[in-house]
C-alpha positions as CSV (number, residue, x, y, z in Angstrom):
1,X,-3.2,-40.8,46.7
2,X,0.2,-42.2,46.8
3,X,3.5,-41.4,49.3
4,X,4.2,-40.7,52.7
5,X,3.4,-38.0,55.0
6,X,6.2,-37.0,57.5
7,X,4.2,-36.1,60.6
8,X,5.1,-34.8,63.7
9,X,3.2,-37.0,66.1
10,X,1.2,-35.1,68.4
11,X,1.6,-35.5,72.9
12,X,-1.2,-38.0,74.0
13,X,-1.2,-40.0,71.1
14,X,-1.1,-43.4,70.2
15,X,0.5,-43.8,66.8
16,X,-2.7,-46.1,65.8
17,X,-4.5,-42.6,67.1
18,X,-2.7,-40.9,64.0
19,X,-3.4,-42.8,61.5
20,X,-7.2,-43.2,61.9
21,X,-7.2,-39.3,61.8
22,X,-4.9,-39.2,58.3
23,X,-7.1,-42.1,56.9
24,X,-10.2,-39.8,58.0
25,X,-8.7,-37.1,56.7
26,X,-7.7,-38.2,53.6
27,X,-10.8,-40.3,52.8
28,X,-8.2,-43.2,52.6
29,X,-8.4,-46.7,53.2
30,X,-4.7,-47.7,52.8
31,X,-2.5,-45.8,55.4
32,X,-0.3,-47.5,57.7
33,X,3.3,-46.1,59.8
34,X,6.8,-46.6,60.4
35,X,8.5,-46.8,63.9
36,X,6.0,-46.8,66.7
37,X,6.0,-44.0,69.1
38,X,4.7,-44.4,72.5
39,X,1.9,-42.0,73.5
40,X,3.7,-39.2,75.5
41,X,6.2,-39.0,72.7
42,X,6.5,-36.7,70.0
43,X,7.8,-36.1,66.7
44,X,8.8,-37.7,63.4
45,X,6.4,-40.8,62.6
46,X,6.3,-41.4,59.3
47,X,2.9,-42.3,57.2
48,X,2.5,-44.4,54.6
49,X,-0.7,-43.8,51.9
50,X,-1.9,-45.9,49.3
51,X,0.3,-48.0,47.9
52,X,3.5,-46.8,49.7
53,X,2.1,-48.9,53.0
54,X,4.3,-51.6,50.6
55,X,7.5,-50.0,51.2
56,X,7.5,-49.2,54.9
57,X,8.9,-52.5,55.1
58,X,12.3,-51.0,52.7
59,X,12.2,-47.3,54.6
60,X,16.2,-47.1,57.0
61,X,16.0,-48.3,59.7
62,X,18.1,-45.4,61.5
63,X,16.4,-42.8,64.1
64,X,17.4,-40.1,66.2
65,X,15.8,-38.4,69.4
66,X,16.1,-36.3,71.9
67,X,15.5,-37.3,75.5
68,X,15.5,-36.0,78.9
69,X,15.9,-38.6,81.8
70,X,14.8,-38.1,85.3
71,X,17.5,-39.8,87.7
72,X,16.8,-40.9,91.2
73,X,13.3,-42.6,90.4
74,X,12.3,-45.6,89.3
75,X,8.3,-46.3,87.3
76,X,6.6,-49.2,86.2
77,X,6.9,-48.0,82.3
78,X,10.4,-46.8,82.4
79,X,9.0,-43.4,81.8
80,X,6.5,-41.1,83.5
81,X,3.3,-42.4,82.2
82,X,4.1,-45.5,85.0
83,X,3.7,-45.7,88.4
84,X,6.5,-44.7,90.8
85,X,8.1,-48.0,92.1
86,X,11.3,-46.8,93.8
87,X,12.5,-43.1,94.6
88,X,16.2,-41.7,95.8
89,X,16.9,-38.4,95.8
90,X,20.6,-37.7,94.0
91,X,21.1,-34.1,94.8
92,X,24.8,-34.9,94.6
93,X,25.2,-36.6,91.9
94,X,28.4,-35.6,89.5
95,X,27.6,-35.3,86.2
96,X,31.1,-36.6,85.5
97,X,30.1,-39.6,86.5
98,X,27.0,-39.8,84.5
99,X,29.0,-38.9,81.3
100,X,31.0,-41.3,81.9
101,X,27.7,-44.0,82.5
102,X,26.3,-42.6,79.3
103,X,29.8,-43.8,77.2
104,X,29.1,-47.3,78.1
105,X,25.8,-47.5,75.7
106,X,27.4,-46.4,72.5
107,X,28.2,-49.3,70.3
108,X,26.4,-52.6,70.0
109,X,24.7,-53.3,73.4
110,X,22.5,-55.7,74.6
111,X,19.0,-54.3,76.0
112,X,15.9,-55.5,77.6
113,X,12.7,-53.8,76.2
114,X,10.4,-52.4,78.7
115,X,7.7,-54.7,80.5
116,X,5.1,-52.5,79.3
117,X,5.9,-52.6,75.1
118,X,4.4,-53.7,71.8
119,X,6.9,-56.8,71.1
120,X,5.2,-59.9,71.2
121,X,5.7,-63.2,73.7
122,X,4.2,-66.5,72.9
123,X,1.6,-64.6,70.6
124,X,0.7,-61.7,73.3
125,X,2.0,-58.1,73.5
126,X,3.9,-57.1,76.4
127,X,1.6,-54.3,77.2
128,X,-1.4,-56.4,77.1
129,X,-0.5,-59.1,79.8
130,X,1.8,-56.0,82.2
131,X,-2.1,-54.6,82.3
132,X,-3.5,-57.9,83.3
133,X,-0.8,-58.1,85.8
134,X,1.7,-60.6,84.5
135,X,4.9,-59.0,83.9
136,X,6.8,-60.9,82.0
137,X,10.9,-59.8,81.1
138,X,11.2,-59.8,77.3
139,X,14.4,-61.4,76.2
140,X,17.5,-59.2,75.9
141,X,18.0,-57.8,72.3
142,X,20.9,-56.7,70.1
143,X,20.7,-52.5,68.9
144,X,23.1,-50.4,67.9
145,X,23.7,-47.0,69.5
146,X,26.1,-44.7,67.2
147,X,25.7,-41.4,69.3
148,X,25.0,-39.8,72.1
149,X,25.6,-36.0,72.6
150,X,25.3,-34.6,76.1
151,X,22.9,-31.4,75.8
152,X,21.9,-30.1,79.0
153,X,22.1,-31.0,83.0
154,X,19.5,-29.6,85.6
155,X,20.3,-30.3,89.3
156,X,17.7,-30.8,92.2
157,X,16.7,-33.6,94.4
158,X,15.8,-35.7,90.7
159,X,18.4,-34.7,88.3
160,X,17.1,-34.2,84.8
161,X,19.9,-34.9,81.8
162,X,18.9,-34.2,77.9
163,X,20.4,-36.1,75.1
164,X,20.5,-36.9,71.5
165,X,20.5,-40.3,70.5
166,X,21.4,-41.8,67.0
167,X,20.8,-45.5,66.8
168,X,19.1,-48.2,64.9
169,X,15.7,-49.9,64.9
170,X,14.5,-51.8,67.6
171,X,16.2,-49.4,70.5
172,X,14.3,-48.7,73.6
173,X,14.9,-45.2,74.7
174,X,12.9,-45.9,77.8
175,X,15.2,-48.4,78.3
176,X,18.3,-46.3,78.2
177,X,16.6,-44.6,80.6
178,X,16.9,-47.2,83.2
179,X,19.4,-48.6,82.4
180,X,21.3,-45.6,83.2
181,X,19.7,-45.3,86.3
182,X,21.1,-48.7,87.3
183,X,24.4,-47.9,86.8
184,X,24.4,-45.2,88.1
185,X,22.8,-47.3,91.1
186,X,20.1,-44.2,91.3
187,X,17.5,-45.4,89.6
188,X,16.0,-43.2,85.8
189,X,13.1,-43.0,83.9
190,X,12.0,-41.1,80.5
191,X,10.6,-37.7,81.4
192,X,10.3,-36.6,77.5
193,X,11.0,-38.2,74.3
194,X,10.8,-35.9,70.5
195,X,11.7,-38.3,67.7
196,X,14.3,-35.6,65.6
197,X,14.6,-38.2,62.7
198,X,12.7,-41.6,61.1
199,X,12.9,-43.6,58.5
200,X,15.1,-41.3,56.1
201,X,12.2,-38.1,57.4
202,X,13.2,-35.0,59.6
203,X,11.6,-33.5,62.5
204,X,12.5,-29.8,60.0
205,X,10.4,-30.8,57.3
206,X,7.2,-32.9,59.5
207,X,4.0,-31.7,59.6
208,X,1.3,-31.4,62.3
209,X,-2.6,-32.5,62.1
210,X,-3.3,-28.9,62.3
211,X,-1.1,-28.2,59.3
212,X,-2.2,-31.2,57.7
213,X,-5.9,-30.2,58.1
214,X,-5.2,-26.7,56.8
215,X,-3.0,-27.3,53.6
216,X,-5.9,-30.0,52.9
217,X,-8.5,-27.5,53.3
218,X,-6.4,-25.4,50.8
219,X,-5.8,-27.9,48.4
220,X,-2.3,-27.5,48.4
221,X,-1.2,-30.9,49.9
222,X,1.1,-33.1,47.9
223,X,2.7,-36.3,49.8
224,X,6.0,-36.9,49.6
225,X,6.8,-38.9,46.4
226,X,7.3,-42.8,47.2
227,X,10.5,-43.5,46.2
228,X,11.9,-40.3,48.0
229,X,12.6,-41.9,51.8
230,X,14.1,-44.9,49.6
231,X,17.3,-43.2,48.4
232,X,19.8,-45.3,50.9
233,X,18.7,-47.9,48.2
234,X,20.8,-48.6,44.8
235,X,18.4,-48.0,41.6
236,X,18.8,-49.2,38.3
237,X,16.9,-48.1,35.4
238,X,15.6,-49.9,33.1
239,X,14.6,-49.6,28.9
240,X,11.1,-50.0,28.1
241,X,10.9,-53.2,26.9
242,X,13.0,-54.6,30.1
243,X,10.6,-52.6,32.3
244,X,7.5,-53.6,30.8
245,X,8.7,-57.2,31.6
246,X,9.7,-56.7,35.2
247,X,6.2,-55.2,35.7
248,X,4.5,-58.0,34.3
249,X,6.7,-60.5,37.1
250,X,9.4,-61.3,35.3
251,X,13.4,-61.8,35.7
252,X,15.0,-59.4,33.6
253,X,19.1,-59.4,33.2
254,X,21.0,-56.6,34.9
255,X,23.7,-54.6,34.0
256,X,25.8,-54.1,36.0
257,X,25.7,-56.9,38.2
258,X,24.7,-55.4,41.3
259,X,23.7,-57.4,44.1
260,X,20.7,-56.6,46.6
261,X,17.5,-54.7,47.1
262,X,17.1,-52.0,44.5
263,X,14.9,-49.1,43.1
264,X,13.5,-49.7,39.7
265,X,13.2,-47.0,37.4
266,X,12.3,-46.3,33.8
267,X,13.1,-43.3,31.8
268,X,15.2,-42.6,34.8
269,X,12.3,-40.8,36.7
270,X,9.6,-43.2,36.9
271,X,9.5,-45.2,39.6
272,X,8.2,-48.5,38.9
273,X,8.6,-50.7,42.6
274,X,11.5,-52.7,44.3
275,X,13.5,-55.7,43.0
276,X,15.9,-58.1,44.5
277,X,18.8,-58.7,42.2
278,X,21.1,-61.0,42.5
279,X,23.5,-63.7,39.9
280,X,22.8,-60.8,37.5
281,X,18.8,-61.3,37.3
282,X,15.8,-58.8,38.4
283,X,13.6,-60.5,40.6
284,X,10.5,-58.2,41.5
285,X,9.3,-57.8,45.3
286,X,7.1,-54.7,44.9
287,X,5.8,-53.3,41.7
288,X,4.8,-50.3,42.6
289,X,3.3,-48.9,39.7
290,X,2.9,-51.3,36.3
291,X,3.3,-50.4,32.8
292,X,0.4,-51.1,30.9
């Protein structure tokens, strides 16, 4: 079985969580992810089977959630699976103002992940050493925020605000989160987090374990087809005798000269793998599926 699942990651789990139960499921070896979702979040994570665990590395990198953030408190995690650190009731505060906070993380911003994250310091994950109790600051990072859409404001002694967020890989909702808190000079955590889009996959079109398990006991599921979350991507296609050689690692000309990472086809609907080209030449990266 070959292609990706688009699944709609339940509350509680890890996202290593998921894909022991779809490799369970499936009876297969090769299935890996894009885009890790922390445990109380939900939504799109995207599942590579088979072969496709190749291209997770040439899936978009855009994502979209939606977000509700607690103001006037202040966890450990940046979001309510951490411990309260600080607390300050805003029942006052305008939401003016916090429009106004929420403009100045659009754009290219720098941000500091979360102490208690996956990225990697001197060889060791964040998460790994907070639990040990060294908490050590990760260094700031670059992402790029290209929306965010004010949804709904509840009052109360800990405001709650829900968002939608457009932005790139690599960006720290939890983060925002705080962030926004500090500005605001109230303090803010993540109450919820639903991942709306992933990866080129939609929250519209996911599918739950449940709905996994049942299609599969129906045997009506089909994945989606590899080369379907791929369509940001150029694709050239090749005659047989070109493709044949591309499959079998070689440099085959191009025409026309178009410069990049691109989707090999032949016959125009076969999908052979990924190629960089570039000074008019094919270089494979990924055959995905050979011509004998």
């Amino acid at each position: 079985m070959q292609g990706f699942l688009n699944l709609n990651k339940p509350f509680g789990w890890t996202s290593h969580d998921c894909v022991a139960r779809v490799r369970k499921l499936l009876r297969l070896k090769r299935v890996g992810h894009a885009g890790t979702l922390d445990p109380m979040a939900t939504g799109v994570l995207p599942i590579a089977l088979g072969k496709a665990t190749r291209l997770l590395q040439y899936l978009p990198g855009e994502k979209a959630y939606k977000a509700t953030i607690r103001l006037g408190v202040r966890t450990t995690t940046d979001d309510l699976e951490g411990e309260a650190i600080a607390t300050q009731p805003s029942p006052g505060l305008n939401l003016a103002d916090v429009k106004a906070a929420l403009c100045q993380f659009i754009g290219t911003i720098e941000q500091i992940p979360p102490s208690y994250s996956a990225i990697q310091v001197e060889g060791k994950r964040l998460y790994d050493l907070a639990r040990k109790g060294e908490v050590i600051q990760a260094p700031a990072r670059t992402v790029e925020i290209s929306q965010i859409e004010f949804l709904e404001w509840r009052e109360g002694d800990f405001p709650e605000l829900d968002i939608a967020i457009a932005c790139g890989a690599g960006t720290y909702i939890r983060a925002i989160a705080r962030d926004l808190g500090e500005v605001l000079e109230t303090g803010g955590t993540l109450a919820a987090l639903t991942r709306t889009q992933s990866s080129g996959f939609d929250l519209t079109n996911s599918f739950t374990l449940t709905e996994l398990e049942a299609q599969l006991s129906e045997g009506i599921f089909q994945p989606v087809p590899p080369d379907a979350a791929l369509q940001h991507l150029p694709s050239v296609t090749l005659p047989a005798l070109s493709a044949k050689k591309w499959c079998q690692g070689q440099q085959v000309p191009v025409t026309p000269d178009v410069v990049g990472i691109l989707r090999i086809y032949e016959a125009e609907t076969r999908f052979l793998g990924i190629a960089q080209s570039q000074d008019g030449m094919l270089t494979p990266q990924m055959v995905f599926e050979p011509i004998s």
